[in-house]
C-alpha positions as CSV (number, residue, x, y, z in Angstrom):
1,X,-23.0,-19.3,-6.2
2,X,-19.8,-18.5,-6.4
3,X,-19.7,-16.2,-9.0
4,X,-22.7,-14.3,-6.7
5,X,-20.4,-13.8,-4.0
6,X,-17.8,-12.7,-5.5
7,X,-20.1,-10.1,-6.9
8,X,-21.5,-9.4,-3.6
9,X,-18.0,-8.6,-2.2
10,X,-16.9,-6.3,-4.8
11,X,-20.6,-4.4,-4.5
12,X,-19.7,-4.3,-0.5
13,X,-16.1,-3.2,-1.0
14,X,-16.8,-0.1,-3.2
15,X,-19.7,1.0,-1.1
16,X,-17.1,0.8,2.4
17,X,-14.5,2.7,-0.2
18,X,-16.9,5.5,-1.0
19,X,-17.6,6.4,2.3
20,X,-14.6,6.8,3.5
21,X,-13.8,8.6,-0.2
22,X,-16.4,11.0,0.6
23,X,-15.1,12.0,4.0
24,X,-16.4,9.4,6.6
25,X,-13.3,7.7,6.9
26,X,-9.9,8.7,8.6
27,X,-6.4,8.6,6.1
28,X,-6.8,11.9,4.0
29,X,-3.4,14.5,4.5
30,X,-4.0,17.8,5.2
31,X,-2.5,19.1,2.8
32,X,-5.0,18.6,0.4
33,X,-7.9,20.6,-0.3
34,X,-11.5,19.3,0.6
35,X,-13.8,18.7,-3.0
36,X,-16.0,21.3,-3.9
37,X,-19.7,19.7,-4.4
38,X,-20.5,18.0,-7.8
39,X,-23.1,17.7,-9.5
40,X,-24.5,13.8,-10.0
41,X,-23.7,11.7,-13.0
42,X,-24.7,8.9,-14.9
43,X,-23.7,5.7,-13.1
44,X,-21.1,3.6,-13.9
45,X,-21.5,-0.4,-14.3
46,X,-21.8,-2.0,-10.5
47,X,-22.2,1.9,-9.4
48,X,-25.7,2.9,-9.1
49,X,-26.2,6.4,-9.2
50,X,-27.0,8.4,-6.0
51,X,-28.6,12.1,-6.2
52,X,-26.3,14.8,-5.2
53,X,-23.1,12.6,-5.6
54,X,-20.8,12.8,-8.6
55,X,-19.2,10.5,-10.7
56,X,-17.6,8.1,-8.1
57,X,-14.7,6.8,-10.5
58,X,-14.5,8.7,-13.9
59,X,-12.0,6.6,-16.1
60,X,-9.3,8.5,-18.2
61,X,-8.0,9.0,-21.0
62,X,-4.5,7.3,-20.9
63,X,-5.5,4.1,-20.9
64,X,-4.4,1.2,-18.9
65,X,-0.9,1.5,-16.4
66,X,1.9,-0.1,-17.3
67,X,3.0,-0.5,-13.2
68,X,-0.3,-0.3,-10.6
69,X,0.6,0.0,-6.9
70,X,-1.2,-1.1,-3.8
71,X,-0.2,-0.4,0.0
72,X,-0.5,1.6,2.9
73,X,0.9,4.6,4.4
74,X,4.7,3.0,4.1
75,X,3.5,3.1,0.3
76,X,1.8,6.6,-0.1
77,X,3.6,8.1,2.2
78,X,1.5,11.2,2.4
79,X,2.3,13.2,5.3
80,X,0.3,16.0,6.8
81,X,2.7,18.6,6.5
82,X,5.3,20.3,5.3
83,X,6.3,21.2,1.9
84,X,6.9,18.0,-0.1
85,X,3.9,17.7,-3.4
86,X,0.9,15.6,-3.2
87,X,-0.6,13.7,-5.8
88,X,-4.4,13.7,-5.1
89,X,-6.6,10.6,-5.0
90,X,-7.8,10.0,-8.8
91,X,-11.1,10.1,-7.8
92,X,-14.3,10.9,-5.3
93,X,-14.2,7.4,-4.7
94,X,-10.5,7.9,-3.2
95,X,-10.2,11.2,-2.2
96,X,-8.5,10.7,0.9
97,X,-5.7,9.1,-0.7
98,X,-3.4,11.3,-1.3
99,X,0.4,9.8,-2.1
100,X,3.5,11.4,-2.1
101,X,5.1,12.9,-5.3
102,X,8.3,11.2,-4.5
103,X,7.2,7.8,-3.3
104,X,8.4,3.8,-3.8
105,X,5.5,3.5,-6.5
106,X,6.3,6.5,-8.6
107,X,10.0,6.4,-8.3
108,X,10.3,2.5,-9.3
109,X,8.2,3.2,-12.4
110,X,10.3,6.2,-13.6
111,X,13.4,4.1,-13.1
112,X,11.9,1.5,-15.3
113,X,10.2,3.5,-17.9
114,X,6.6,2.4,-17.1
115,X,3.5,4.6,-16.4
116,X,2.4,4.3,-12.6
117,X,-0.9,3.9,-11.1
118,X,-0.6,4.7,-7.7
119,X,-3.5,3.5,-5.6
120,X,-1.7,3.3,-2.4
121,X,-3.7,5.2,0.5
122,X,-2.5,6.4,4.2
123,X,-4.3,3.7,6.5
124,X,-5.2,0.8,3.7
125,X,-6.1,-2.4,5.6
126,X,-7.4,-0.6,8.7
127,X,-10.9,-2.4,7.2
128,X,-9.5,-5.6,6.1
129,X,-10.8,-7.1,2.9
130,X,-13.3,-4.5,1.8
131,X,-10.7,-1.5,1.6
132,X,-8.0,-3.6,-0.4
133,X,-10.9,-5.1,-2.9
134,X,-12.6,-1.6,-3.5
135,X,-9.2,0.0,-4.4
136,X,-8.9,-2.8,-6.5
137,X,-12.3,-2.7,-7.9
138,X,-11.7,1.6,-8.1
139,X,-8.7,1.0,-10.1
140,X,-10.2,-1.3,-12.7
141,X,-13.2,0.8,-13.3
142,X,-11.1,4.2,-13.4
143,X,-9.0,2.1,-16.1
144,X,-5.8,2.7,-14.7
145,X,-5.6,-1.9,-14.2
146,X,-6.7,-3.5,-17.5
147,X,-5.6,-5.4,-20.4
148,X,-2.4,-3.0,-20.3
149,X,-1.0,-3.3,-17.6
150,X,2.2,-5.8,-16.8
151,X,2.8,-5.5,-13.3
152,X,0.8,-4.9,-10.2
153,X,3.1,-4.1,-7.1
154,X,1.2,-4.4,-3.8
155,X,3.2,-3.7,0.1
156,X,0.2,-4.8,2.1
157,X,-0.7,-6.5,5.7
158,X,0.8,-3.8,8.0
159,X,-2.9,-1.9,8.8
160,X,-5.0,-5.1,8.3
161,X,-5.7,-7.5,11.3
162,X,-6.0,-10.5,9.2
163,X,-1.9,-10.6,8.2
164,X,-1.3,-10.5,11.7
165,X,-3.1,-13.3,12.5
166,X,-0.8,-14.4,10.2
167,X,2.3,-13.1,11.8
168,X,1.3,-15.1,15.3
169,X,1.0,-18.5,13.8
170,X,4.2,-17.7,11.8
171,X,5.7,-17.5,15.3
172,X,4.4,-20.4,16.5
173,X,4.6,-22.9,13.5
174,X,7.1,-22.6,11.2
175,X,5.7,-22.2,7.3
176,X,2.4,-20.4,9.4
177,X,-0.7,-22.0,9.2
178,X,-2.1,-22.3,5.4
179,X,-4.5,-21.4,3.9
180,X,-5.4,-18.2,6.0
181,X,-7.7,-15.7,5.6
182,X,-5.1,-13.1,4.9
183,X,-4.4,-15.1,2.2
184,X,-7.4,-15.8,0.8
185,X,-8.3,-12.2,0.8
186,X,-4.8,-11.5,-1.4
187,X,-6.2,-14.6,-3.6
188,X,-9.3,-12.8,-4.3
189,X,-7.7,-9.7,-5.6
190,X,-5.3,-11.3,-7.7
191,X,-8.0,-13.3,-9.5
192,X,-9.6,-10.2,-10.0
193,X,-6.7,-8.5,-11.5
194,X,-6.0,-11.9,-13.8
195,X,-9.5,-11.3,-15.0
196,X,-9.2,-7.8,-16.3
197,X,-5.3,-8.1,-17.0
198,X,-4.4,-11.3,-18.1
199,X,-0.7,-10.7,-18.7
200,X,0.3,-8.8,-15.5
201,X,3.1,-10.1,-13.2
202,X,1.3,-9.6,-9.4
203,X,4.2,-9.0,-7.2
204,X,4.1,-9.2,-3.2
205,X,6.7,-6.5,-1.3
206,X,7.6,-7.1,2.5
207,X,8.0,-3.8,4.2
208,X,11.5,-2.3,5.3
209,X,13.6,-2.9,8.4
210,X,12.1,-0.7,11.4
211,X,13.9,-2.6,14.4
212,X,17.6,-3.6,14.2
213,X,18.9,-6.3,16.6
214,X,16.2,-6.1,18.9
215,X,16.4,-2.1,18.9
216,X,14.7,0.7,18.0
217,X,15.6,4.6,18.0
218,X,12.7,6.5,18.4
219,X,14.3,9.6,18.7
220,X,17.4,10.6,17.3
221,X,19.5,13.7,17.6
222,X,21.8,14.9,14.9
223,X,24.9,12.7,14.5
224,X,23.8,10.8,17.5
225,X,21.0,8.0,18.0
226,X,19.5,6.2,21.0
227,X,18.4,3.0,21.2
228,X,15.9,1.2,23.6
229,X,15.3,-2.4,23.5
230,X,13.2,-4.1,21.7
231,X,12.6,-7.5,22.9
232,X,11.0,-9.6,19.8
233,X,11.7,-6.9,17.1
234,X,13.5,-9.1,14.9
235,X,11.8,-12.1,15.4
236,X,8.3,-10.4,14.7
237,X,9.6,-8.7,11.3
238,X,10.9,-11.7,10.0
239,X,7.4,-13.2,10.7
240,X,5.9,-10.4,9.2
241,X,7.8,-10.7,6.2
242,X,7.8,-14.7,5.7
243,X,3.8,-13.9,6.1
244,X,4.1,-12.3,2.6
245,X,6.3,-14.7,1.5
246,X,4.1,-17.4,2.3
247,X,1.1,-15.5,0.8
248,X,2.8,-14.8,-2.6
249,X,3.6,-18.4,-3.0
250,X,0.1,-19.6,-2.6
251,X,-1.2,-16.9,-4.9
252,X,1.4,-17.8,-7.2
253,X,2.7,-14.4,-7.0
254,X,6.6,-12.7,-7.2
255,X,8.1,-11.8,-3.5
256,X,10.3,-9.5,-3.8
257,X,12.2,-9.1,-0.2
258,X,12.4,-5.5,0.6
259,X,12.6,-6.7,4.5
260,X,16.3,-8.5,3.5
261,X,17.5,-5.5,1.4
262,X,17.1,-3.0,4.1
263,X,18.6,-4.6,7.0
264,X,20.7,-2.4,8.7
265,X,18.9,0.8,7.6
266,X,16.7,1.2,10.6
267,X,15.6,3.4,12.6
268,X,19.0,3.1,14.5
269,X,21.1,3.2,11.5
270,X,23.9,6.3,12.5
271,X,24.2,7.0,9.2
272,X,21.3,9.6,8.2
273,X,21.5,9.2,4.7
274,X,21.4,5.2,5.2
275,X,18.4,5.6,7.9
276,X,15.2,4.5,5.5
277,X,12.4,4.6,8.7
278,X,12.6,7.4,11.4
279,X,10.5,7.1,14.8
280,X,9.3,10.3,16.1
281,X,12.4,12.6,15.9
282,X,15.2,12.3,13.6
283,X,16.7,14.9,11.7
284,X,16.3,12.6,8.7
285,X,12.2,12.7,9.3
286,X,10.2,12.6,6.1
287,X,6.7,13.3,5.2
288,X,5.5,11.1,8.7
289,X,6.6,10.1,11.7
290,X,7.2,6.6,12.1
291,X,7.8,5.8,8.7
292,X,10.0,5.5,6.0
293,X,12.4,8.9,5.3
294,X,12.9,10.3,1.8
295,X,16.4,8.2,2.0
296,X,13.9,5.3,2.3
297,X,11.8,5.5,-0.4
298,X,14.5,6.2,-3.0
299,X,15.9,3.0,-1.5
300,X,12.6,1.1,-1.7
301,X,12.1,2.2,-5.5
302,X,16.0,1.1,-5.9
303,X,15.1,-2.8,-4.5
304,X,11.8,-3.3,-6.6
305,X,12.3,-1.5,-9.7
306,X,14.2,-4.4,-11.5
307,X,11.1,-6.6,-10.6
308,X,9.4,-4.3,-13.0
């Protein structure tokens, strides 16, 4: 019975994934170009095929990742303009998740001399449980997570309802409330991944410092920011990262504290080369608003790389 749902799950993730890889869903930058039609292909194992739609995950040739990455926007990064690259989604299945060419995931495995697969995607979590397991699921049937691959970074919870349930019994009980569904759901994928890649290190990343001291600076001017209170700011990023803490240790998974390591680097940071998450105006912007700056991600890559 078990073994049925799990298999039901995975069937129910991958179809949610596809439609909003073929267009249905929100999350795709628009910088990159719409896909031309396809003809249909064969299908692949747990993909029945479906006239008039291509290939959903062709694998490739490379073989297995040495690094895979899993997250949301604060991951990919992707903006919708200006002139920074893209890396398009690596297949139909994901073709609205494009990631930036200079992001935490690449960037951490170049400084450790791994291959990357990046399967982070703008908005991953919006559709808790089924988005996270079909990326999973698209990334073990493309071939980029198998037998290869050592470890498997994921910055996850921020878009996903179920972590901050997490977050409001973190506030109210200290250790949260255990086990939780935002848990279990993180428990599922990383039995999944021990399945297909026995000798991968799963690793847990909290997400940077947005707030500092109960302040944020939503818009900044050159050489000069403004803060506005924040009442709570602290208190609810410290839940937020204790939440992943909390989940890593009961999927006996590594935490690495990207939350600690940033502290100070806010949005209200007057330093713009030391600002690694800009609100809506800052002269140290980078691909999106509200998210982390170029500064940021080199910093990100910086803390997690030598988890790698």
């Amino acid at each position: 019975m078990k073994k049925s749902f799990s298999t039901k799950v995975r069937s129910a993730a991958i179809a949610a994934v596809t439609v909003l890889g073929l267009g249905l869903g929100a999350g795709a930058a628009a910088a990159q170009p719409a896909l031309p039609p396809l003809p249909a292909a064969p299908a692949l194992p747990g993909i029945p095929a479906i006239p008039g739609i291509p290939n959903l995950n062709p694998a490739p040739a490379g073989g297995a990742k040495q690094v895979v990455a899993f997250g949301d926007s604060f991951t990919a990064n992707a903006g919708k303009s200006g002139p920074r690259g893209l890396e398009p989604g690596q297949t139909p299945i994901v073709a609205n998740c494009a990631t930036d060419m200079e992001n935490w995931p690449k960037l951490a495995a170049h400084k450790a001399g791994k291959s990357i697969g990046d399967w982070s995607c703008n908005g991953m979590g919006g559709a808790p449980v089924v988005q996270l397991v079909g990326y999973v699921e698209a990334a073990i049937m493309h071939g980029d997570l198998g037998p290869g691959t050592e470890d498997v970074v994921f910055m996850y919870g921020g878009m996903d309802a179920l972590q901050w349930v997490d977050v409001a019994g973190e506030m109210q009980v200290v250790g949260g409330l255990n086990p939780s569904a935002y848990q279990q759901e993180l428990q599922h994928v990383a039995n999944r991944i021990r399945e297909v890649a026995p000798g991968a290190q799963i690793h847990l990343a909290s997400y940077p410092e947005y707030a500092t001291n109960d302040q944020l600076c939503l818009v900044n001017l050159p050489g000069q920011t403004i803060p506005i209170p924040a009442p709570g700011g602290t208190q609810i990023q410290e839940a937020f990262r204790d939440t992943i803490r909390n989940a890593a240790g009961a999927i006996g998974a590594n935490f690495i504290d990207v939350y600690q390591a940033t502290i100070g680097h806010g949005t209200c940071n007057p330093d713009d080369n030391q600002r690694f998450v800009a609100g809506f105006m800052d002269p140290a912007m980078g691909p999106m608003t509200n998210h982390p700056t170029i500064k940021g991600q080199y910093a990100m890559a910086d803390i997690i790389a030598p988890a790698l």
